[in-house]
TORPA-138244 format. One record per residue (C-alpha): residue in one letter; x, y, z. Coordinates in steps of 0.02 Angstrom, whole numbers, plus 50000, padded with zeros to 5 digits. Example, Ala and Ser with C-alpha at 12.3 -4.5 7.8 and 13.67 -1.06 7.14 Angstrom:
<sites>
A506154977550390;S506844994750357;
</sites>
This chain:
<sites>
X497924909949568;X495884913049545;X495634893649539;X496264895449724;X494484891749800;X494024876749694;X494574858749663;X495724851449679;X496844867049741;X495354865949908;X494934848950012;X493534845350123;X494284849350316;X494404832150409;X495114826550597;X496974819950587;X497044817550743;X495914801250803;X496184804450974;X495004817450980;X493464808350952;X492354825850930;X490414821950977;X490644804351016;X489664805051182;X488194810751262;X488444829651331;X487994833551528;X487594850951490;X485824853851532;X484374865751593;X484894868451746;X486744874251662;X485574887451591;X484534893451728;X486074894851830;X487114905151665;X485504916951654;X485664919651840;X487464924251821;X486954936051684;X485524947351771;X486954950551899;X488154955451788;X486864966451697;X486804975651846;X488644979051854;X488644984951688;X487144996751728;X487885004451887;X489745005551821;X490284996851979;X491924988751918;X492624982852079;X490844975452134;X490954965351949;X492524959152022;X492114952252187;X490614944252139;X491564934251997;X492864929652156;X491364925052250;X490384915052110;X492124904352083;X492554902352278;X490574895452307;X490934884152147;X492584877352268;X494104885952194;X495344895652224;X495104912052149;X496164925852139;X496324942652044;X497924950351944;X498154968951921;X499244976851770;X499504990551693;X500074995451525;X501215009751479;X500885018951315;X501675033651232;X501495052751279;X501145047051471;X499665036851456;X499215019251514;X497825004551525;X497374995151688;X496394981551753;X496184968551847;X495944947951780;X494964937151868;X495894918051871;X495504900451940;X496074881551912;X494964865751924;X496084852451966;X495314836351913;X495834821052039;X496484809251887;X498134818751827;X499504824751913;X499114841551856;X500584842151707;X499344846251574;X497814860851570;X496454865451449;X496074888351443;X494284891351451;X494274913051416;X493314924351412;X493604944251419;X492754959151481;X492434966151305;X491834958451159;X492334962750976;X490774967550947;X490764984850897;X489114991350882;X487845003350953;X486715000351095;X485244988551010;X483754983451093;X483424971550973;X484824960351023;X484964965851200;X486884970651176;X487554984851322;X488924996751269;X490165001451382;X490445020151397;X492365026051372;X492675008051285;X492725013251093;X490895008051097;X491244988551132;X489934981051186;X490214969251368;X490674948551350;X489164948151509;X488324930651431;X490174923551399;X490844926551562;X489004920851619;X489224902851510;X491064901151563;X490554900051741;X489034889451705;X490374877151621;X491504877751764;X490014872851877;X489494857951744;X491614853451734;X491694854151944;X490294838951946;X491214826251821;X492494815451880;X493124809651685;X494144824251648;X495904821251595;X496664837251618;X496504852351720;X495334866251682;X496134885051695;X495004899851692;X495274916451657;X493834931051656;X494904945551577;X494614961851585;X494474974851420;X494924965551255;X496404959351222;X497344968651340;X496854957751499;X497294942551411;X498804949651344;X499394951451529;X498834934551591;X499684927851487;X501574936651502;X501454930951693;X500964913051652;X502284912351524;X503734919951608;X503794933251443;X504214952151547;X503744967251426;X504614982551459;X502854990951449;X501954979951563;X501934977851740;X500854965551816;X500604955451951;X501274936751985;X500004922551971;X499704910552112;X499514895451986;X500734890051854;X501654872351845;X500354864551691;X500904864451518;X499304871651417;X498884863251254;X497144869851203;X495984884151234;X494374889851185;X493824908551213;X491914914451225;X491494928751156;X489454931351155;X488844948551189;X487164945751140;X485494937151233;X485594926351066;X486194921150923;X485924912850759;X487544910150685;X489524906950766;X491124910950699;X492784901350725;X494004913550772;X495644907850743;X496934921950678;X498474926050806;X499674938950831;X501064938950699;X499864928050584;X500074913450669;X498604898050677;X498204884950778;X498334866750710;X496774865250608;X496104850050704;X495784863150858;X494484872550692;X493714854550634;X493514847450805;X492074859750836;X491644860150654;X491224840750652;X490544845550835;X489114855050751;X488724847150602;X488384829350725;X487004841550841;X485134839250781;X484944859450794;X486464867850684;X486874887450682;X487704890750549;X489504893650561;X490744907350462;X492444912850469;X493084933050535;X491544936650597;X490504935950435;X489294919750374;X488964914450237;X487134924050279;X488194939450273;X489104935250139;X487484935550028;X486914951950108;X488444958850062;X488524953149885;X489014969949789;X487644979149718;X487654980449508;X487314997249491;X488994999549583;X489914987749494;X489454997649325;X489915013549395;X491645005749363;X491545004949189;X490684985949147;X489334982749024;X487704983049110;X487104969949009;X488534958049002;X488484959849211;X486514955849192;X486904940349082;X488064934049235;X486964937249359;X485424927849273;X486564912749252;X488154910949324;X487714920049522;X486484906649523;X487444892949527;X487934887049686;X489724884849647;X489964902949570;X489264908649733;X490504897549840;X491874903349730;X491714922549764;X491224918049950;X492914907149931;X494034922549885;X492984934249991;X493644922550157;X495334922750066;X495534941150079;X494904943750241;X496264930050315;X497674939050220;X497144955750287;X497054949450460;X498794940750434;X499664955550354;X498904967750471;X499684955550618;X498174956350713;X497344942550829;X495394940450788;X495084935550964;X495924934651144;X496424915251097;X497644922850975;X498864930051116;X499034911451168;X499454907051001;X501404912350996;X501534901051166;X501184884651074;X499114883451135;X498234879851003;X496574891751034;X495244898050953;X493544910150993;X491884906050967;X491074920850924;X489134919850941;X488294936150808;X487024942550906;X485334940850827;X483514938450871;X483754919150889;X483384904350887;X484844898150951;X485604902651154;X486624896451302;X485744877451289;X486444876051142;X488034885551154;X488504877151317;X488534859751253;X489534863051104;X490994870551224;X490764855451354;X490774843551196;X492464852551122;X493244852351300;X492884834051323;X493784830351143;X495114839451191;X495294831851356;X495674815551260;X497254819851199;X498734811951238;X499894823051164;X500114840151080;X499154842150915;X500624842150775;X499654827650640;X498644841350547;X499114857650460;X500094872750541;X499954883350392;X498224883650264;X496974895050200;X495144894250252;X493804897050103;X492404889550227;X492484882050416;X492064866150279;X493524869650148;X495274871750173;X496804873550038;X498364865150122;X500174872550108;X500884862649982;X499434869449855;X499464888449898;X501314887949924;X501424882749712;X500654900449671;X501974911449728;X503224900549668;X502484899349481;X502504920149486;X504294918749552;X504624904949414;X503724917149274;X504764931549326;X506284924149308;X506114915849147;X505624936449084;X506964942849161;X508334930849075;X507324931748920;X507494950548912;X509404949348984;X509714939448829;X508774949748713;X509804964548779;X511264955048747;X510954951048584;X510304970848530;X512084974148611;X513114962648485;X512134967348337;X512494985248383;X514204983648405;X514174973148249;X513564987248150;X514725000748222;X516234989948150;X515414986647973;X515495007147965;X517235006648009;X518284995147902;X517304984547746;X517234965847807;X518174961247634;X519174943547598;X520804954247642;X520124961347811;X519374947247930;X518714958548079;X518764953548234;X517314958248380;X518584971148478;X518194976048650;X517424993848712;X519445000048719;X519734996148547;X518025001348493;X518115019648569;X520175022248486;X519465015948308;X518095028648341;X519215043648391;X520095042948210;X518445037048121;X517595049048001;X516215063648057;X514675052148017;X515135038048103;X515495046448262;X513785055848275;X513155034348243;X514385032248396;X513605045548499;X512055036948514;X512535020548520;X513775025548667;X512265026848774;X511315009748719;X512734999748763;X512615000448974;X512224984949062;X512734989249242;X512434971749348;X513044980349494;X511484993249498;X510044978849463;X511034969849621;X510994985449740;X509214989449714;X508684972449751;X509814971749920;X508854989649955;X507164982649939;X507714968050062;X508354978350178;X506564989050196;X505844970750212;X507254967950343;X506684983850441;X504774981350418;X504954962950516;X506104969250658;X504964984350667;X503564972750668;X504044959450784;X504854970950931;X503164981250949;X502624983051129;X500944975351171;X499384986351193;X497494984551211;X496564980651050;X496374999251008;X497965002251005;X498534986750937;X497264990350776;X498165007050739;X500015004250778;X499684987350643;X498574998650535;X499905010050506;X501364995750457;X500124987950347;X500574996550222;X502444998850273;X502344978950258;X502064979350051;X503454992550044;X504674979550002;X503554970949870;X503114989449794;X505074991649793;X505544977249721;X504364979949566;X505204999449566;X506814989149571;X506484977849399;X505984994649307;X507385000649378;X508714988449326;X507854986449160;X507915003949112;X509825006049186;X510234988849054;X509264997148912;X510065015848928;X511785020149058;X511785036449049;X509975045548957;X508405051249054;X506595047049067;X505295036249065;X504765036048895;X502775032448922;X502305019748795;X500635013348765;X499255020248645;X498725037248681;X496905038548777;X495695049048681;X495835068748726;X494865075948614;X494955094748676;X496875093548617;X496515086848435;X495505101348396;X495785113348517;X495465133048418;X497185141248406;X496315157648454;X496775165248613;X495845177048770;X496605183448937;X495425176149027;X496305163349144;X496035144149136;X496145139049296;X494575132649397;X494355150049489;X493645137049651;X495745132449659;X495915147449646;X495015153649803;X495545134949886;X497495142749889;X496855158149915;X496365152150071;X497925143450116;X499155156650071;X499815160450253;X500455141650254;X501405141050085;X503125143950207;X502515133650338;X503635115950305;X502535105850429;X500685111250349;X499855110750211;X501195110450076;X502285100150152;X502445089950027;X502895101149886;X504385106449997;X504935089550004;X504575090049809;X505625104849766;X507225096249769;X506535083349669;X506045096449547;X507685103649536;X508695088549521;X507345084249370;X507745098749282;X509655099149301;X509975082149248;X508885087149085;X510035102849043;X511565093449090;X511105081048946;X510525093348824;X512035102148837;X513315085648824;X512535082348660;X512655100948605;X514525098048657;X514605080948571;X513805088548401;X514795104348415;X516425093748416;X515635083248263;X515375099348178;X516825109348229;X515875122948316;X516655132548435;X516045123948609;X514905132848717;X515625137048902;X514935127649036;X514095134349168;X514935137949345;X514505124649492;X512965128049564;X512295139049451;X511465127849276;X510165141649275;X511425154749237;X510985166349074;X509145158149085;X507745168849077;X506355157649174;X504345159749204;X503755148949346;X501735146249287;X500605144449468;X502015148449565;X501225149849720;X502205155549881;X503885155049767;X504295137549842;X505205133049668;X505475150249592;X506695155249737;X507645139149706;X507885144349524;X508455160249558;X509775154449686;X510515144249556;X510675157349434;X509045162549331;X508145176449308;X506405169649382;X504795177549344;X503295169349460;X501665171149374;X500005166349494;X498345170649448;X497885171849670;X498595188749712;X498615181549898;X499895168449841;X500755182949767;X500975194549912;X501745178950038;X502975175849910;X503495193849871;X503545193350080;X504575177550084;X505915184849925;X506125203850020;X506795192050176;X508245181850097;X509655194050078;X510485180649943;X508935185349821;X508785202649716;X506955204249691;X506615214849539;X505375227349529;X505045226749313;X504635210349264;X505245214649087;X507095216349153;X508515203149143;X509635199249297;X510205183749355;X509895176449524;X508445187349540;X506405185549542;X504905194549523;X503275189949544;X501495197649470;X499855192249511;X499155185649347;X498665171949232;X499845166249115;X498765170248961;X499005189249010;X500895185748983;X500605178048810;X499565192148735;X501005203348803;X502115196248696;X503355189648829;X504365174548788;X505485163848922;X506915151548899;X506215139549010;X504485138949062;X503695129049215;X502195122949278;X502365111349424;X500755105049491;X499705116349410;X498825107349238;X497615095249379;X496875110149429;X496385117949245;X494835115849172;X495395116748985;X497055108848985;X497205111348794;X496835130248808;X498255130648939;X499775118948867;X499455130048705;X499755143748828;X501425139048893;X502005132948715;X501775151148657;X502775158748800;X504275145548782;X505515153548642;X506105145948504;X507695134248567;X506635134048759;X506045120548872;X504465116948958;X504365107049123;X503055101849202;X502395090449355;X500655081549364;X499715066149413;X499065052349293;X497265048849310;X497565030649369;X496635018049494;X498135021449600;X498405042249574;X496335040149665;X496955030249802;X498455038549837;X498055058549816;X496125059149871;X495855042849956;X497255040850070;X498095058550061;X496445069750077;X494925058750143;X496175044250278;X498095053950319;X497135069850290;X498795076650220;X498145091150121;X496245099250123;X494865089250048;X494365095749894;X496125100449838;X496415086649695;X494975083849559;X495215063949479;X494415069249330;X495565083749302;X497245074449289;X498065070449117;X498885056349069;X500805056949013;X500175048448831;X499025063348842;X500215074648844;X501265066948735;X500015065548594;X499575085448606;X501475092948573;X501455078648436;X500025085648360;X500945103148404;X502385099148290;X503585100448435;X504175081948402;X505235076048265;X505495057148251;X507135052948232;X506515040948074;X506145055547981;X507085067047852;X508075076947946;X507735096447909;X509045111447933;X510535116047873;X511945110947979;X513025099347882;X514305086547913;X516045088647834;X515605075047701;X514135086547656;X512625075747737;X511475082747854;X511305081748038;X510115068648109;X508585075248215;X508965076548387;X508415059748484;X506755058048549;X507385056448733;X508095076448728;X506565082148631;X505495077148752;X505275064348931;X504055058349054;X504705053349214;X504045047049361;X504065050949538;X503525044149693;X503675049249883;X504505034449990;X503905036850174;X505315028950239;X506845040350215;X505225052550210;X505785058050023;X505155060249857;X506315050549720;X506515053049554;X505875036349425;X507655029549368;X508255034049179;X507615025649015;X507755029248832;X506265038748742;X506465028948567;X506675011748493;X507925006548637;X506325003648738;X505444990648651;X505844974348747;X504344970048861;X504464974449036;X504274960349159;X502974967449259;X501684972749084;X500344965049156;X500214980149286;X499934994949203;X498254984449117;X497504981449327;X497865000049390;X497455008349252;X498325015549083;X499485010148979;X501055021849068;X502365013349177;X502155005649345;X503035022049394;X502115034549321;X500395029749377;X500185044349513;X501605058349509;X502685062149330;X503695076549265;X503525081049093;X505015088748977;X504965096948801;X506075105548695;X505335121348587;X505975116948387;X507005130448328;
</sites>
């Protein structure tokens, strides 16, 4: 995919069509073109600089009447949401050239508003409208289109008819030209019937040139719904330009290649990455100077700016609202600068593009529809791009069946093994493969040992096809939704255009980021049916505060006391489901569901191993109520969010939080539910009850207190010795207990996600809240309870004293109930955090995912999954 930009994958642009004939004769345009365009311009100036709207309007009438048309004006108006709207008024005329029968018509465009987005700049001359986002005003575009009208009006060689249209504000006057021309009603719109129509339009060019002059154009050719004009409509004015004596230079999006070297990226921010200063020094002595390693990155840099563009659904100009009507358009967008180049030189290269397309006999449809632009000089046809996506489809594929059959083949030497333990392959015994029936009878009568094999195996042996299949019609559904979503948007000006697309942007790579979730998902379900977790695999990042963290202990609290204060200051919204902590409500289920599904487990393999053992079996608990008989500490509990939850389903909750603001609001919120008991003595035991004290949780450890499960849910980010802390929580979890916890990874992605688009863009929670630096790893975490002792590979000599009946001893519990990471990400649209789908946490997980390459381009060596949100589970050794 990188050797995208060079060759042969990219192919000087050429002219299919021969008709054209661009700059094969001598342009009209002249002087007195100019003096007549700068005349138009001082008058419009004057509009600009006396706000005088309808006066802009009749002297545009009046310019086009003296010039012998017929001009006319079309009103609309534009309904948007919450009762407001956009009007104004377009400003139309035909030439009608005496050769034709007026079948066929050329646009010549230009709007109101330019794209230009800047502030007022004396340097360039460029007015800014007031009230108009800061746009600055098309007046030397409207000026040249009705200095080319003039120059069109005195010929007598034109093949086709010339339509004009002056729009007013961006996109939004064109947008509404165009629905009347076209016969295409909006339910939003409501505009005014045109007095021409009849012509079938094949081209257009738009002007957009907002400054006195310019040094540089760009060809402005993406359309709404990423559509693009045929590409000889791009090369006509490209081979144009490079016949004049004089040549601007000319870019794509708005950005030359001039700005493309101004905006080459700076190496002391490219270090600040993480690169070797001196290996980036080495490339930039050799390789940046080479003309071809600059055209490359300039290659991809045009690349990425016509995906965005296309993804986002956008038009670049007011051609691209022609562009779903079959005209093949594009803008000419002059960068305002200090010169050298103006409306002499402007004006011919429009008359000279006019004239080519005035040759045409027939609809472009010889030259390419769909291609990428690296340069207005370089192009990469369909057939060359189209060979990258399906060599990554091709390379997925082949993974995925490898790793079906390497599942397949871990299955039959599994089951192979089970049936060796049950009856001695001898000469007088020829065993036969026997299905899961006869498997699961032979292993109901088999002997104590091999039915504790059995229990593990049991749960290695799911390959549910029907799962894989129904997460992959999911994620096309969400693709479904995102088009029709997409394509049945109602028009609007440019503004509002740029944030209604802005916002499905990323709603349109839902269905790719679901369809990755989906793999992991269907690979995990093959590899494991019915066990939990993300095991995180990898090799551990250093943390070298756990490795030698000092075992001795203070009562001082480890929490950043600036969080501290930060929730202090937002404890009145801890109850408030629409503010601050909004989404830890939509969390707490998630949380719940987490930690049921991890008792539920534990206690089916207590049951299994009781029934290997012949213990008595423990009674389950009633519906509703897993957390019955628990004796629970909820670690930064906050306003009680999750420790209420707990206690409704049965424990007896004690919420620790070292902000005695957080405290009160969630003693508030517990006296008001009638279905709660809260407790006065912390020290007491009574289910489906709470109490809460304002302290840090090392004030609980020196007192001695010790909980059957512990939790921490979003509280290790904000501690500034993490070691000091998880040795904390360890010490308060009895022997037999749990400990779960919820985090972030520090990940590429946890940054964008949490403080780039959640704090600094969406502005979901307060700026300041989340700390980058502060977030731990699941390998981290991991790596510290290993170094605890609280993890016993399954590989090693199994210690205790529970015995089977033949007198050997029990195996080690498996690695997935002694511990899991699992990951879990929000979903925006069922609006709902989801829990990571189940995996194995030992050898089960050693096939290769598809997707590996991942983890190594956002960071960390976890799953795709657990890049940003994870919980964390650990069991206490007895």
């Amino acid at each position: 995919m990188l050797a995208i930009p060079i060759q042969p994958f990219s192919r000087d642009v050429y002219v299919d069509e021969n008709a054209l004939q661009p700059g094969q004769v001598k342009r009209a345009w002249d002087w007195s073109d100019v003096r007549y365009a700068d005349r138009i311009s001082d008058e419009l100036q004057s509009f600009v600089r006396a706000n005088d709207t309808r006066g802009r309007l009749a002297f545009l009438c009046k310019e086009l009447k003296a010039l012998g048309l017929d001009a006319h004006t079309q009103s609309y108006r534009f309904q948007l949401p919450h009762g407001k709207y956009i009007d104004g008024s377009n400003v139309y005329a035909r030439v009608y050239t005496p050769r034709i029968d007026g079948r066929e018509a050329t646009v010549l465009a230009a709007s109101w508003l330019s794209r230009q987005k800047l502030s007022s700049s004396p340097a360039h001359g460029l007015p800014v409208l007031s009230g108009e986002s800061g746009r600055a005003a098309n007046i030397r575009g409207i000026a040249l289109t009705l200095a080319l009208v003039r120059r069109v009006q005195m010929a007598s060689y034109w093949s086709k008819d010339l339509i004009v249209v002056l729009s007013d504000g961006f996109l939004d006057g064109m947008q509404a030209w165009a629905s009347s021309y076209f016969s295409d009603s909006q339910a939003s719109l409501r505009a005014e019937d045109l007095h021409i129509g009849g012509a079938q339009i094949w081209n257009g060019v738009a002007l957009d040139y907002p400054g006195d002059s310019y040094s540089s154009l760009s060809l402005l050719h993406e359309g709404r719904d990423a559509q693009l004009p045929n590409l000889d409509t791009l090369n006509t004015v490209v081979k144009i330009i490079e016949g004049l004596h004089f040549q601007p230079r000319i870019g794509l999006h708005g950005s030359t290649h001039e700005q493309v070297e101004r905006h080459t990226p700076n190496l002391d921010n490219v270090v600040a990455w993480g690169f070797p200063r001196k290996l980036l020094e080495l490339f930039e002595s050799r390789a940046s100077r080479h003309d071809a390693v600059r055209r490359f990155f300039a290659g991809w840099r045009a690349l990425l700016a016509q995906w965005r563009m296309q993804l986002a659904g956008h038009p670049s100009g007011i051609h691209g609202v022609l562009l779903p009507y079959h005209v093949d358009a594009l803008t000419l967008f002059a960068e305002p600068a200090a010169g050298p180049s103006g409306f002499y030189d402007l004006g011919g290269i429009v008359e000279l593009t006019l004239r080519s397309f005035s040759n045409l006999h027939e609809r472009l449809h010889h030259s390419q529809f769909f291609y990428l632009l690296l340069s207005p000089q370089m192009f990469v046809p369909l057939g060359m791009y189209l060979l990258v996506p399906l060599l990554l489809g091709a390379a997925l594929t082949i993974a995925g069946l490898t790793l079906w059959n390497a599942l397949g083949a871990r299955r039959d030497r599994l089951r192979r093994k089970l049936v060796e333990r049950l009856v001695p392959n001898t000469d007088q015994c020829v065993v036969e493969t026997p299905t899961y029936d006869d498997l699961s009878r032979k292993l109901a009568s088999g002997p104590a040992d091999v039915r504790q094999i059995a229990l593990r195996a049991h749960l290695e042996l799911g390959r549910p096809v029907l799962d894989a299949i129904m997460y992959m019609i999911y994620a096309h559904l969400i693709g479904l939704a995102c088009l029709v979503i997409a394509l049945h948007l109602p028009p609007r000006s440019l503004d509002q255009q740029h944030r209604s697309y802005s916002r499905l942007f990323p709603l349109g790579l839902l269905p790719v980021i679901l369809s990755l979730v989906g793999a992991y998902i269907a690979r995990s379900r093959q590899l494991d049916l019915a066990s939990l977790g993300w095991k995180a695999v990898g090799v551990a990042r250093g943390w070298g505060s756990v490795r030698g963290a000092s075992r001795t202990y203070s009562s001082y609290s480890s929490i950043d006391p600036a969080d501290i204060a930060h929730f202090s200051r937002l404890s009145e919204q801890w109850w408030d489901e629409e503010g601050e902590f909004k989404p830890l409500h939509k969390m707490n289920q998630v949380r719940i569901e987490f930690m049921r599904d991890k008792l539920e487990e534990i206690r089916g393999w207590e049951a299994a191993m009781d029934d290997v053992l012949g213990r008595p079996k423990q009674a389950d608990p009633a519906p509703g109520s897993f957390l019955s008989g628990l004796k629970m500490l909820d670690v930064g509990c906050g306003g009680g969010i999750l420790a209420e939850s707990a206690a409704r389903l049965g424990a007896c909750v004690t919420g620790a939080d070292a902000s005695a603001e957080n405290v009160k609001v969630a003693t508030l919120h517990a006296q008001q539910d009638p279905g709660l008991h809260l407790r006065d003595d912390a020290r007491t035991f009574e289910e489906h009850s709470v109490s809460y004290i304002a302290t840090p949780a090392e004030n609980l450890r020196d007192d001695q207190q010790r909980f059957d499960i512990v939790t921490a849910m979003e509280v290790i980010e904000h501690v500034k010795q993490p070691a000091e802390f998880l040795r904390c929580l360890a010490d308060l979890v009895k022997p037999g207990g749990y400990l779960f916890m919820s985090t972030m990874s520090r990940t590429v992605l946890s940054y964008f996600l949490t403080i780039l688009m959640a704090e600094k863009v969406l502005r979901v929670v307060s700026e300041g809240t989340h700390r980058h630096a502060q977030y731990i790893n699941p390998n981290e975490m991991v790596d510290f309870f290993k170094n605890l002792g609280w993890i016993q590979e399954e590989s090693a000599k199994p210690k205790g004293r529970a015995l089977l009946p033949d007198g050997a001893p029990v195996a080690p519990m498996p690695l997935r109930l002694q511990y899991e990471t699992r990951g879990t990400m929000f979903l925006p649209i069922i609006d709902k955090w989801v829990l990571a789908p189940q995996s194995v946490a030992d050898e089960a997980a050693t096939a290769k995912p598809i997707t590996s390459f991942l983890p190594s381009l956002l960071g960390g060596t976890q799953r795709c999954t657990e890049q940003c949100n994870y919980f964390f589970y650990i069991r206490k050794p007895m």
